[in-house]
Biopython code that builds the backbone (N, CA, C, O; Angstrom):
import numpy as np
from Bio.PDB.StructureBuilder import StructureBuilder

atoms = [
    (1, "UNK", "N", (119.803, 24.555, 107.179)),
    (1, "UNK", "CA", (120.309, 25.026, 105.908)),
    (1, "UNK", "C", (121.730, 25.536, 106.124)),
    (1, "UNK", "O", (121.916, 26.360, 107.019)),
    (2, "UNK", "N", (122.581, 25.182, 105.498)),
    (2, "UNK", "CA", (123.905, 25.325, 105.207)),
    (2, "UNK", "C", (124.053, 26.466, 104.509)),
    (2, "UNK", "O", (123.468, 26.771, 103.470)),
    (3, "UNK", "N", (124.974, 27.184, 105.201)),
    (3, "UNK", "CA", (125.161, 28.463, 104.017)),
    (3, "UNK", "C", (126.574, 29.096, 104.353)),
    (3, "UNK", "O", (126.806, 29.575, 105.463)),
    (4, "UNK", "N", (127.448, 29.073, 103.390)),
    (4, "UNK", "CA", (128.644, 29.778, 103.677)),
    (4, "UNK", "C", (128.852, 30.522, 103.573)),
    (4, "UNK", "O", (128.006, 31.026, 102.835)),
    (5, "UNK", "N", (129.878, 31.504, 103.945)),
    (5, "UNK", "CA", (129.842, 33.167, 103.712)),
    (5, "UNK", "C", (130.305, 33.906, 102.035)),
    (5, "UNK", "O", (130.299, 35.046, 101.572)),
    (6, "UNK", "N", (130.637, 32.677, 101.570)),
    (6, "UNK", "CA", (130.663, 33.384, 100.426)),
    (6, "UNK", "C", (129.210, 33.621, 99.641)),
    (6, "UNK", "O", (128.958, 34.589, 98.923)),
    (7, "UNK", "N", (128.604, 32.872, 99.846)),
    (7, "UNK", "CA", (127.121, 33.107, 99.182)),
    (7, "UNK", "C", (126.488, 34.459, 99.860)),
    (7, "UNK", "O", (125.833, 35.223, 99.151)),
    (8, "UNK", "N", (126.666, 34.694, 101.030)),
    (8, "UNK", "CA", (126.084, 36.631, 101.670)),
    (8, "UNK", "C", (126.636, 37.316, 100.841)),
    (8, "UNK", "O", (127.815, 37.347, 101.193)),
    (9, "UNK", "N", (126.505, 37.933, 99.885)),
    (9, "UNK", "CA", (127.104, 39.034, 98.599)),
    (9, "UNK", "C", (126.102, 40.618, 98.660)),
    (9, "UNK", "O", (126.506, 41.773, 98.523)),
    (10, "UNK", "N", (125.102, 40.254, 98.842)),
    (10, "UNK", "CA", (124.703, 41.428, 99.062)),
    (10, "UNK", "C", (124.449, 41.964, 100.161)),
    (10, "UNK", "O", (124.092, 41.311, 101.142)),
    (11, "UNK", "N", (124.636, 43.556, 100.154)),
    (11, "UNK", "CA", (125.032, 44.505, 101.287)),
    (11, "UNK", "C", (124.190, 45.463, 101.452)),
    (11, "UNK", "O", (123.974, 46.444, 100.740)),
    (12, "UNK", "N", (123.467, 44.958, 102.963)),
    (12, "UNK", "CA", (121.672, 45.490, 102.926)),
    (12, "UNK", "C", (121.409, 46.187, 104.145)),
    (12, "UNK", "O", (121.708, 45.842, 105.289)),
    (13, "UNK", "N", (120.661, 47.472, 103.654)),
    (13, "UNK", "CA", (120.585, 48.299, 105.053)),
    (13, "UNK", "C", (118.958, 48.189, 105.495)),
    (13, "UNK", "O", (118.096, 48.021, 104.633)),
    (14, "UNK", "N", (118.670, 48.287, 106.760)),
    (14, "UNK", "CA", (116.913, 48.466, 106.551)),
    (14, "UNK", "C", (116.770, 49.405, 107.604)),
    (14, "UNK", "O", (117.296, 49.405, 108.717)),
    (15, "UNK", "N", (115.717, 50.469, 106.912)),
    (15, "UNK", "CA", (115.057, 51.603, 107.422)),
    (15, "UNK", "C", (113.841, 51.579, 107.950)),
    (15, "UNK", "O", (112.793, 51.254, 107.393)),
    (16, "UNK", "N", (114.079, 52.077, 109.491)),
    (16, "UNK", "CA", (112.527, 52.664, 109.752)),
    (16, "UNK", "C", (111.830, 53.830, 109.414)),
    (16, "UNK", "O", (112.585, 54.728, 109.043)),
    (17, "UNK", "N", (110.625, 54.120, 109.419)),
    (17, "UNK", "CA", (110.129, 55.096, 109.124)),
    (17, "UNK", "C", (110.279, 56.211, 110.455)),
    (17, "UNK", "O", (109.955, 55.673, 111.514)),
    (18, "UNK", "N", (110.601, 57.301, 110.563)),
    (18, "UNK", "CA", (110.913, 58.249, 111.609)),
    (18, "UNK", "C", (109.665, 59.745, 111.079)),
    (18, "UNK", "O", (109.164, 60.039, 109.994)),
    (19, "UNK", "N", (109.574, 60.325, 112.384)),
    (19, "UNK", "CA", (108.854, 61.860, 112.382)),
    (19, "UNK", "C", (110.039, 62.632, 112.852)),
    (19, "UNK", "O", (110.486, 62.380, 113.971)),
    (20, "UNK", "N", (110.660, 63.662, 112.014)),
    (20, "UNK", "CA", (111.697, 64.422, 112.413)),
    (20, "UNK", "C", (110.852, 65.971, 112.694)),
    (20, "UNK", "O", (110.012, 66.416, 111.912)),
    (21, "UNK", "N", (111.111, 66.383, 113.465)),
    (21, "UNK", "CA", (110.244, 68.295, 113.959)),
    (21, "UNK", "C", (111.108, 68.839, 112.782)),
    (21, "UNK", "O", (112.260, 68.515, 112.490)),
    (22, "UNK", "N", (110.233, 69.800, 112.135)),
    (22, "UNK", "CA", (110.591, 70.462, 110.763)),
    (22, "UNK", "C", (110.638, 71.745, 111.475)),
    (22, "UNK", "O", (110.677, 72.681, 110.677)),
    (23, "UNK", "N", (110.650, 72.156, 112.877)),
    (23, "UNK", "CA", (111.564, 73.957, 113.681)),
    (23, "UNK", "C", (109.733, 74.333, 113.588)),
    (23, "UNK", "O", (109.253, 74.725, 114.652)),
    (24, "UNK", "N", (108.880, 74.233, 112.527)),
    (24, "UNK", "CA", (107.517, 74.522, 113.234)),
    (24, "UNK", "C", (106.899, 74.734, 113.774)),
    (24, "UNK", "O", (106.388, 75.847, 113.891)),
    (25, "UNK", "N", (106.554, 73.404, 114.582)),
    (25, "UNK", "CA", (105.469, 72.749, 115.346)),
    (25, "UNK", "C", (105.236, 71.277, 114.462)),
    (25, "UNK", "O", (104.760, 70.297, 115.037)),
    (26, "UNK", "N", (105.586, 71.237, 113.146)),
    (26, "UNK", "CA", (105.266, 69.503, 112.829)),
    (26, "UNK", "C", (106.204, 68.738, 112.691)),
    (26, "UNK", "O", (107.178, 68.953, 113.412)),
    (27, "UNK", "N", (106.263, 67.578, 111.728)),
    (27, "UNK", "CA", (107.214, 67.027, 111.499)),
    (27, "UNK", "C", (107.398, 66.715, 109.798)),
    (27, "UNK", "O", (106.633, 67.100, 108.914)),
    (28, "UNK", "N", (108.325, 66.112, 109.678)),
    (28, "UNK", "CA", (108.451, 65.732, 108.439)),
    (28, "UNK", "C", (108.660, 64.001, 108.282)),
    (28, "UNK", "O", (109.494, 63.496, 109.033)),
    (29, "UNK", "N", (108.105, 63.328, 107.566)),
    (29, "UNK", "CA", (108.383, 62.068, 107.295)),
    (29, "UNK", "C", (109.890, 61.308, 106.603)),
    (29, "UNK", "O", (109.945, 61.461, 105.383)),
    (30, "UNK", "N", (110.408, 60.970, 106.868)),
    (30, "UNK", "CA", (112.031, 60.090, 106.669)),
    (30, "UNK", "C", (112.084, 59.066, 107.035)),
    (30, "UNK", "O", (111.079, 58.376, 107.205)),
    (31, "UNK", "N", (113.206, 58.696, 107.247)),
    (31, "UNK", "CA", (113.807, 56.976, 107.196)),
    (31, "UNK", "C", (114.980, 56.851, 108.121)),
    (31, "UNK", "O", (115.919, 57.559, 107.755)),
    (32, "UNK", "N", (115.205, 56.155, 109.219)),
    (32, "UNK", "CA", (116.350, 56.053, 109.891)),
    (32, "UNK", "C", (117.381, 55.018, 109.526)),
    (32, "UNK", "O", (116.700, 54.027, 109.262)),
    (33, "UNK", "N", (118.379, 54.769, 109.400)),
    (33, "UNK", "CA", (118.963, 53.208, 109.268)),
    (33, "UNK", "C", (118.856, 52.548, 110.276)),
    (33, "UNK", "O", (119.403, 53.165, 111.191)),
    (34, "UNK", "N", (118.161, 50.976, 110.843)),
    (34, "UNK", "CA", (118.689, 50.587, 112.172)),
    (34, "UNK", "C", (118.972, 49.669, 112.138)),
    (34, "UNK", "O", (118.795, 49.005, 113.159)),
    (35, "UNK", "N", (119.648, 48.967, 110.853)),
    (35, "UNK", "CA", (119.990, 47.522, 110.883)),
    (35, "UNK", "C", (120.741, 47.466, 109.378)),
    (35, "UNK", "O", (120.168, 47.645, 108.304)),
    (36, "UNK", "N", (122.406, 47.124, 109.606)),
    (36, "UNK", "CA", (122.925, 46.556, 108.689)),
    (36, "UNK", "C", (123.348, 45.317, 108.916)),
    (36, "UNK", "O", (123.498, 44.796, 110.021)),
    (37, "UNK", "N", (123.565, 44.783, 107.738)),
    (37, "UNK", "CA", (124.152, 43.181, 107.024)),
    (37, "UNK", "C", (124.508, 43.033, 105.714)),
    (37, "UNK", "O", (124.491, 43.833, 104.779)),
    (38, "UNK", "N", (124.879, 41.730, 105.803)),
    (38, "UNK", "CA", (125.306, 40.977, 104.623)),
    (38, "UNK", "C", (124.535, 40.045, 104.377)),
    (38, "UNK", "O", (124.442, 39.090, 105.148)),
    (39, "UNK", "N", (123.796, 40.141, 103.203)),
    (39, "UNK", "CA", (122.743, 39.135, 102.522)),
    (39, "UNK", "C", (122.637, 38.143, 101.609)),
    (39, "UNK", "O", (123.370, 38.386, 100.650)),
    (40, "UNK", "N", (121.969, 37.012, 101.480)),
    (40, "UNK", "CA", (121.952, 36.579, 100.446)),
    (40, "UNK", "C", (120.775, 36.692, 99.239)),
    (40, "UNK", "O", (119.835, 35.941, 99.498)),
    (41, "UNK", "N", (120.633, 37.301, 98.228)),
    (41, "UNK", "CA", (119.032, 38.042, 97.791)),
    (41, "UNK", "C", (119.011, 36.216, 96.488)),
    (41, "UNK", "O", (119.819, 35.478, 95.924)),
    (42, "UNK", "N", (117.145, 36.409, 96.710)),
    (42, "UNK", "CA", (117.170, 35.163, 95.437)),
    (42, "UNK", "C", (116.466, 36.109, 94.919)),
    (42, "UNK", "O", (116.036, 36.857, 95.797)),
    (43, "UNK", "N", (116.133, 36.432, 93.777)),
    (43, "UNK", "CA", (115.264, 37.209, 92.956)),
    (43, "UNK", "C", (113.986, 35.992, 92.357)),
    (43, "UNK", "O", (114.355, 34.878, 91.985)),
    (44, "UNK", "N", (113.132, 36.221, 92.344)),
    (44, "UNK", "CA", (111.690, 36.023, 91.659)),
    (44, "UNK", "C", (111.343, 36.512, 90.669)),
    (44, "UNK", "O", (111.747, 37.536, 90.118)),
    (45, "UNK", "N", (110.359, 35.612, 90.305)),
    (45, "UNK", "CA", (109.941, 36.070, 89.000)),
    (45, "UNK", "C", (109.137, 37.664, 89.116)),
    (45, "UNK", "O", (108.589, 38.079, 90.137)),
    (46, "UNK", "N", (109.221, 38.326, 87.940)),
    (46, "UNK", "CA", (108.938, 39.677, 88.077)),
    (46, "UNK", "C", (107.868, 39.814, 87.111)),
    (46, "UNK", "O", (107.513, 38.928, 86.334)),
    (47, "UNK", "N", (107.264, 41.234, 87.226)),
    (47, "UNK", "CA", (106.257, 41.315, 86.836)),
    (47, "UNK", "C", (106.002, 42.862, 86.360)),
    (47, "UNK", "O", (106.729, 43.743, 86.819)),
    (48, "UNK", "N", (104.957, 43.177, 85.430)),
    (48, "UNK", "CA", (104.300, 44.390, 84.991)),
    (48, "UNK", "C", (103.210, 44.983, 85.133)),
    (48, "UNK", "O", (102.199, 44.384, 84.767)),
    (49, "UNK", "N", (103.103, 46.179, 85.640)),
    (49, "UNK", "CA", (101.747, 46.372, 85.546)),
    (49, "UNK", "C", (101.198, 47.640, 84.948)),
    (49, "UNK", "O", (101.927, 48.540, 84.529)),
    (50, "UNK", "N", (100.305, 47.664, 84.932)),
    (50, "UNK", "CA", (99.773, 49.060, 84.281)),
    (50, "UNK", "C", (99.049, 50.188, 85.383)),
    (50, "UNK", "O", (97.829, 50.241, 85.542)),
    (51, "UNK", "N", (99.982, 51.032, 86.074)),
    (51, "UNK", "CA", (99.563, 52.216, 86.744)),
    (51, "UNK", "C", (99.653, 53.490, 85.955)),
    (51, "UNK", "O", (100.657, 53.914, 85.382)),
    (52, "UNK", "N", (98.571, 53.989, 86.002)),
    (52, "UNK", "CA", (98.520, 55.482, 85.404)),
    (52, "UNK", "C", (98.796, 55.346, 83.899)),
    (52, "UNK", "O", (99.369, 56.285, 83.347)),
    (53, "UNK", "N", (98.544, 54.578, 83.389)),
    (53, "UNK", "CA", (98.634, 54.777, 82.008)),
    (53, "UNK", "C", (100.053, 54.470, 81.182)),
    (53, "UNK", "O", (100.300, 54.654, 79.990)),
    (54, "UNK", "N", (101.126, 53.792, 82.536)),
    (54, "UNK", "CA", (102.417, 53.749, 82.303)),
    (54, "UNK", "C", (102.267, 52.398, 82.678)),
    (54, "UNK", "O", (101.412, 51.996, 83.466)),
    (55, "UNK", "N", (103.482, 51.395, 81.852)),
    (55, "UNK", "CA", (104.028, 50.390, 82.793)),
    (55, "UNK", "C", (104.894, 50.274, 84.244)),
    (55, "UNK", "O", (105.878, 50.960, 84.521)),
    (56, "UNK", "N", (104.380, 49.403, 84.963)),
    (56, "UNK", "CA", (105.276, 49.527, 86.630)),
    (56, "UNK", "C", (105.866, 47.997, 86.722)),
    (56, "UNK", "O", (105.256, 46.936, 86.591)),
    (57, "UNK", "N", (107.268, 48.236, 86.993)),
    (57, "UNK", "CA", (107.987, 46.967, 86.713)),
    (57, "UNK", "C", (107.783, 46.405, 88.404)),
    (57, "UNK", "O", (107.912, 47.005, 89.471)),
    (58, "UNK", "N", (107.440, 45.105, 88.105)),
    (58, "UNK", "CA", (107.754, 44.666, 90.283)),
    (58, "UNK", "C", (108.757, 43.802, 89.998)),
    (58, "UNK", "O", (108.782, 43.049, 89.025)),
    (59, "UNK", "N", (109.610, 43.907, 90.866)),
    (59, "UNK", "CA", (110.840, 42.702, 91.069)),
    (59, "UNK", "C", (110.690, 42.108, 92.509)),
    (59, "UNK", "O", (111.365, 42.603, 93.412)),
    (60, "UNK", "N", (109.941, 41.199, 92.734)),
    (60, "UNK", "CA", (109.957, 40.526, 94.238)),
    (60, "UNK", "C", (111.224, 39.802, 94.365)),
    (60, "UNK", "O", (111.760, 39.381, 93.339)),
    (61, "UNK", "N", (111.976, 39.534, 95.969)),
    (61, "UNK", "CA", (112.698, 38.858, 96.069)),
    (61, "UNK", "C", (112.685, 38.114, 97.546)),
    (61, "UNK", "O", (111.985, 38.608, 98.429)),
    (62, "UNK", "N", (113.369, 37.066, 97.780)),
    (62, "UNK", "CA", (113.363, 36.551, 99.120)),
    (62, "UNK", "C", (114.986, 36.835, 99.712)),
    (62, "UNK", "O", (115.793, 36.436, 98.873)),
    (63, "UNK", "N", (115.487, 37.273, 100.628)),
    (63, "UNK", "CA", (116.652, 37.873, 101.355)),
    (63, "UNK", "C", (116.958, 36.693, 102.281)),
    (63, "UNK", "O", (116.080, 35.831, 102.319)),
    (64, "UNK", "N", (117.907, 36.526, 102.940)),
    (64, "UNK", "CA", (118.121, 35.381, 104.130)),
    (64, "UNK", "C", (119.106, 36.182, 104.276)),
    (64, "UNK", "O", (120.030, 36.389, 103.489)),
    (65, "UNK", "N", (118.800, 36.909, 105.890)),
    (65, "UNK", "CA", (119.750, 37.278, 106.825)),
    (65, "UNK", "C", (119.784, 36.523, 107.997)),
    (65, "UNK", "O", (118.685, 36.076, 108.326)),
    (66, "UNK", "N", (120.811, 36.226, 108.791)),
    (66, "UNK", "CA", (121.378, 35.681, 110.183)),
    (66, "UNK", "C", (120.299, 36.399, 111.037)),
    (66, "UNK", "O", (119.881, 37.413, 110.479)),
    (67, "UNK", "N", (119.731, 36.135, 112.258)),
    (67, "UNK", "CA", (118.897, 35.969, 112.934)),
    (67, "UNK", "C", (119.719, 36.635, 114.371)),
    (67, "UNK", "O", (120.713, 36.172, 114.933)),
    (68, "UNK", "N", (119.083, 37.624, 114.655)),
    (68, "UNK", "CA", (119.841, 37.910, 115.555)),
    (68, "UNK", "C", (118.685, 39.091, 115.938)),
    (68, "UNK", "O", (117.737, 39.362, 115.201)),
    (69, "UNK", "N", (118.998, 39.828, 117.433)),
    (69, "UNK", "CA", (118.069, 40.804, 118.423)),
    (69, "UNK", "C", (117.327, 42.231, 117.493)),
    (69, "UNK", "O", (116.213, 42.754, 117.462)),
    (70, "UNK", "N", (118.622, 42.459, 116.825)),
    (70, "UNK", "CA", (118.220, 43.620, 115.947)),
    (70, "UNK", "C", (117.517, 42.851, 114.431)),
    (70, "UNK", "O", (116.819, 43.681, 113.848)),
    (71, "UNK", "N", (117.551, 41.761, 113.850)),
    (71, "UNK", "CA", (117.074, 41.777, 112.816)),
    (71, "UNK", "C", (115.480, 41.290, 113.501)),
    (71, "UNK", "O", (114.516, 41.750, 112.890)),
    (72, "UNK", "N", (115.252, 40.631, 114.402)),
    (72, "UNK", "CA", (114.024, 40.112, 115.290)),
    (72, "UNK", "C", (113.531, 42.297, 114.898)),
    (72, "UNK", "O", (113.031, 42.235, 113.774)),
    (73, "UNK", "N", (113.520, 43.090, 115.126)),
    (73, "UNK", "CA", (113.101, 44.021, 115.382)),
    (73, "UNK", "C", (112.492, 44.355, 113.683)),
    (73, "UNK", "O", (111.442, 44.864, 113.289)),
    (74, "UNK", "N", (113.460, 43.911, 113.096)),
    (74, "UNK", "CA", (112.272, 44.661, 111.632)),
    (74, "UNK", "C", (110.950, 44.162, 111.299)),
    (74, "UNK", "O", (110.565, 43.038, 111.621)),
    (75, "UNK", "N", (110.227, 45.043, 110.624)),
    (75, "UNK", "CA", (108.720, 44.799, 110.483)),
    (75, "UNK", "C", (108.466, 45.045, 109.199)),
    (75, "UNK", "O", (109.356, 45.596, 108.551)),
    (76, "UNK", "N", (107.236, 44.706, 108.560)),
    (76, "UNK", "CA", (106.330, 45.436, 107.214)),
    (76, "UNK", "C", (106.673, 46.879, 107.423)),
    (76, "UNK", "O", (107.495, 47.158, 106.550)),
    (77, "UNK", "N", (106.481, 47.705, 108.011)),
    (77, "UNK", "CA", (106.509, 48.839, 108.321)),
    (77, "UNK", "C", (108.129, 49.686, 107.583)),
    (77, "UNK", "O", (108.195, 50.777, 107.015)),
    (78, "UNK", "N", (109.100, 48.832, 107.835)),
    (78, "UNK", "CA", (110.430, 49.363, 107.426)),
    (78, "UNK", "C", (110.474, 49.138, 105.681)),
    (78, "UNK", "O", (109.601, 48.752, 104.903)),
    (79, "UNK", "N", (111.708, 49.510, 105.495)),
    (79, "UNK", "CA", (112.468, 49.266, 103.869)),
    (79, "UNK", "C", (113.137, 48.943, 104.152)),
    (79, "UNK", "O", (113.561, 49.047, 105.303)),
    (80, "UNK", "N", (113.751, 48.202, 103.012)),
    (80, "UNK", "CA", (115.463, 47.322, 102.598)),
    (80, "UNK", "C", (116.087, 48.397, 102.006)),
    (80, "UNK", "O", (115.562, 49.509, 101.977)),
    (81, "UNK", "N", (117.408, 48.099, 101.426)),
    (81, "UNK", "CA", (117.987, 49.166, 100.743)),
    (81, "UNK", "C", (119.073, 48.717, 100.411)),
    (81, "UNK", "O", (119.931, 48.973, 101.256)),
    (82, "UNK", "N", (119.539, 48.003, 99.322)),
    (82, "UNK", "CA", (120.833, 47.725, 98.657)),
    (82, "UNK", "C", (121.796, 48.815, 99.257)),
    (82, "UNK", "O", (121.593, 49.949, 98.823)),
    (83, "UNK", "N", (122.309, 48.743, 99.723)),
    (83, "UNK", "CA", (123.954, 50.020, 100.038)),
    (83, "UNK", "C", (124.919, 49.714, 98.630)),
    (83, "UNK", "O", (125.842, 50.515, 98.483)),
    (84, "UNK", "N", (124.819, 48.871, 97.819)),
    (84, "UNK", "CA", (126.437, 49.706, 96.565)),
    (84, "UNK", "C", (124.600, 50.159, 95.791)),
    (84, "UNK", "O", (124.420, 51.376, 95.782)),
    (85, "UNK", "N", (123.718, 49.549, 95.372)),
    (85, "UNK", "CA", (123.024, 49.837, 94.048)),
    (85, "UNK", "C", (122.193, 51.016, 94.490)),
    (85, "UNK", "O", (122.065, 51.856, 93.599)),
    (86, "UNK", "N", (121.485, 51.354, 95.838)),
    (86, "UNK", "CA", (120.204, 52.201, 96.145)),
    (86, "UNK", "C", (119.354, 51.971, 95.762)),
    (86, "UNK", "O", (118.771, 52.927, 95.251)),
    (87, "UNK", "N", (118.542, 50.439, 95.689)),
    (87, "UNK", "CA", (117.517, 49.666, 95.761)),
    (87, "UNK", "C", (117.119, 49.966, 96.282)),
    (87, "UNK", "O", (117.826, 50.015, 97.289)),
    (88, "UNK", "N", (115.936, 50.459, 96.513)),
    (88, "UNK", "CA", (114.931, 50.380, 97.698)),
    (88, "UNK", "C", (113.592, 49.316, 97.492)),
    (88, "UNK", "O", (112.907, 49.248, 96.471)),
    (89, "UNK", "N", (113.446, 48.661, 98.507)),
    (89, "UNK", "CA", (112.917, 47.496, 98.058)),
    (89, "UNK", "C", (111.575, 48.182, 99.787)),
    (89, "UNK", "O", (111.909, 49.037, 100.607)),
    (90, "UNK", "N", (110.206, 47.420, 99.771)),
    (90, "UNK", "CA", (109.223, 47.481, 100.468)),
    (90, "UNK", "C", (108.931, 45.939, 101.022)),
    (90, "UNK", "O", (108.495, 44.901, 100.524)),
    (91, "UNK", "N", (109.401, 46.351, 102.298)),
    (91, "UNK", "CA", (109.005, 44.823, 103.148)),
    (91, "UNK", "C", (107.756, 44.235, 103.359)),
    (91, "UNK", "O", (106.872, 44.753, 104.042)),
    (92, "UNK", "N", (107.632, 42.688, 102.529)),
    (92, "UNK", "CA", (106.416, 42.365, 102.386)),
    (92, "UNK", "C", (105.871, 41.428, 102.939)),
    (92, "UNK", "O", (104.647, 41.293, 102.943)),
    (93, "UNK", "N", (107.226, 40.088, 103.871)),
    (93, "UNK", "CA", (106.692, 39.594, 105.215)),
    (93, "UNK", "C", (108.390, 39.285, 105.676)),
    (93, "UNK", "O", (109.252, 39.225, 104.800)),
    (94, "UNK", "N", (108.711, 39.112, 107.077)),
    (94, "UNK", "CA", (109.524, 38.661, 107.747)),
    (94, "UNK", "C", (109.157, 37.290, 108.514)),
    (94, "UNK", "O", (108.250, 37.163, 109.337)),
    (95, "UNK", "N", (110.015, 36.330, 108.090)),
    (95, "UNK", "CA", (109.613, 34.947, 108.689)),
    (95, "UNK", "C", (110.939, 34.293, 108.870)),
    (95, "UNK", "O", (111.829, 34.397, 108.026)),
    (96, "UNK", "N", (111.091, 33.480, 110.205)),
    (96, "UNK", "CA", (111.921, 32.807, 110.642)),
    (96, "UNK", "C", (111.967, 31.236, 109.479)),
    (96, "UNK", "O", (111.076, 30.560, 108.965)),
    (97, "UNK", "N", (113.515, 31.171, 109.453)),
    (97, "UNK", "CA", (113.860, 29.559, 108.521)),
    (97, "UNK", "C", (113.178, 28.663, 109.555)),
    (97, "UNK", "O", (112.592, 29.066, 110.560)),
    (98, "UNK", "N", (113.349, 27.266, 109.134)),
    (98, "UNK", "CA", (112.752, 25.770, 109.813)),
    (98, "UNK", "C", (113.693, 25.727, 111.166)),
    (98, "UNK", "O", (113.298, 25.478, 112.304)),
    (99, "UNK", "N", (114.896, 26.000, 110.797)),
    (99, "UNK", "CA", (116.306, 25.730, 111.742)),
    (99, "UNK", "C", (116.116, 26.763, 112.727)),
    (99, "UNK", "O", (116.151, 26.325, 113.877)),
    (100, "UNK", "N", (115.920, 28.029, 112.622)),
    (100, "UNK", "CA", (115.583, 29.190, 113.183)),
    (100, "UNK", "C", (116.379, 29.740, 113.566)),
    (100, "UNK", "O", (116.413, 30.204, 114.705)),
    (101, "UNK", "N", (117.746, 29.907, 112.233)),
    (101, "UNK", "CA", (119.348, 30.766, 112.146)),
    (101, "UNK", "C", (118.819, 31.876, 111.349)),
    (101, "UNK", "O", (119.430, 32.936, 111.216)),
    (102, "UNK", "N", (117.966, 31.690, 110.952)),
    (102, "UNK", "CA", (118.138, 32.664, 109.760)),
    (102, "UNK", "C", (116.646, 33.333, 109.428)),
    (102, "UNK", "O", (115.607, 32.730, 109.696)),
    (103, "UNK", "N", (116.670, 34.592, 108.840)),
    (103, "UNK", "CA", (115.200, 34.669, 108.663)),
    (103, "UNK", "C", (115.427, 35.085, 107.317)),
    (103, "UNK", "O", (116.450, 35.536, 106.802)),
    (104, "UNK", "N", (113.868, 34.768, 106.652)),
    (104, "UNK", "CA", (113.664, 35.487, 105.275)),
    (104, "UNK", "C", (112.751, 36.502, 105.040)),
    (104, "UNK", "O", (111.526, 36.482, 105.166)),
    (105, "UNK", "N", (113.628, 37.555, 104.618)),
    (105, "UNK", "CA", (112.836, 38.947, 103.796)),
    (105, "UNK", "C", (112.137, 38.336, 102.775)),
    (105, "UNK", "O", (112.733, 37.559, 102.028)),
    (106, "UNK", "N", (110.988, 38.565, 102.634)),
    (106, "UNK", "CA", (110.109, 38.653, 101.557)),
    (106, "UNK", "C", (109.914, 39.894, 101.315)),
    (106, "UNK", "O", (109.432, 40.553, 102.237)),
    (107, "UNK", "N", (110.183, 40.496, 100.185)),
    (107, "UNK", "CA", (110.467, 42.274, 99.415)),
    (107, "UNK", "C", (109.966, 42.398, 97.879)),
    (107, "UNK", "O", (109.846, 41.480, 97.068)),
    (108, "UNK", "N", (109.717, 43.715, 97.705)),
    (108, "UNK", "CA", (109.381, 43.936, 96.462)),
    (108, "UNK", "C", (109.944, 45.604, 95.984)),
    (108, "UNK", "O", (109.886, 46.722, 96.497)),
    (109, "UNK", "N", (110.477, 45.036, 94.755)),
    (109, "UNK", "CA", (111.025, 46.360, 94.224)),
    (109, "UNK", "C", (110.296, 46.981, 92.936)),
    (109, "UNK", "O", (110.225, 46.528, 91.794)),
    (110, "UNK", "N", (109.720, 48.291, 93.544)),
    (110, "UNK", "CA", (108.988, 49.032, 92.186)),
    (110, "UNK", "C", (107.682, 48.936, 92.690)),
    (110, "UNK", "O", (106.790, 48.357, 92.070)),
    (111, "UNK", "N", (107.535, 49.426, 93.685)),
    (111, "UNK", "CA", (105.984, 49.132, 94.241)),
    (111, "UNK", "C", (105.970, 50.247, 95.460)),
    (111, "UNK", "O", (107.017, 50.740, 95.880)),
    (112, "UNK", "N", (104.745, 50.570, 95.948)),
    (112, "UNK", "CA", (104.684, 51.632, 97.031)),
    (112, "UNK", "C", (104.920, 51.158, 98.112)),
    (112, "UNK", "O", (104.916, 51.873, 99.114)),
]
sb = StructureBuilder()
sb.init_structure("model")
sb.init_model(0)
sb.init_chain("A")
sb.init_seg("    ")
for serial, (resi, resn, name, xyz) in enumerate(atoms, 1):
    if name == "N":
        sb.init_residue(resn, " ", resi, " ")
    sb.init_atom(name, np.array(xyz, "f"), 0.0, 1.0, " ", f" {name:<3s}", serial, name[0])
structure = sb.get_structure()
């Protein structure tokens, strides 16, 4: 797959989940950054649902970032995160392209 740099437009950070010591004895739950880039996002069809008596909007999308030691390291476990909008999007699989330059985020925004 061919892809030129003008099509990477979006600017994507992804977080792990971290235990920081709260001076206690416990910790507190947060997010580290350990991986930035430049992305290309396709958006999917989206969807509604009914939690709690409210509507919950989902926006799934598929991401294609460059393939490299640190993006090999993200998991389900982390978040995405638009850097200009503060998207936070929930990683829902990581899979290598056919060519195996590139991998695709599978994500969802508006969901736990």
């Amino acid at each position: 797959m061919v892809m030129g740099p003008g099509q990477m437009q979006a600017s994507l950070a992804f977080d792990e989940p971290v235990q920081i010591p709260d001076g206690s004895g416990g910790t507190n739950a947060s997010w580290a950054e350990r991986y930035a880039c430049r992305a290309k996002i396709r958006y999917l069809r989206g969807g509604e649902t009914v939690q709690a008596a409210r509507l919950a909007g989902r926006q799934p999308v598929v991401v294609q970032i460059r393939r490299c030691a640190a993006a090999e390291a993200i998991t389900t476990a982390w978040r995405m995160r638009d850097v200009r909008t503060g998207a936070i999007f929930n990683i829902r699989t990581v899979v290598p392209t056919d060519d195996r330059r590139w991998l695709e985020v599978t994500a969802e925004r508006g969901v736990a």
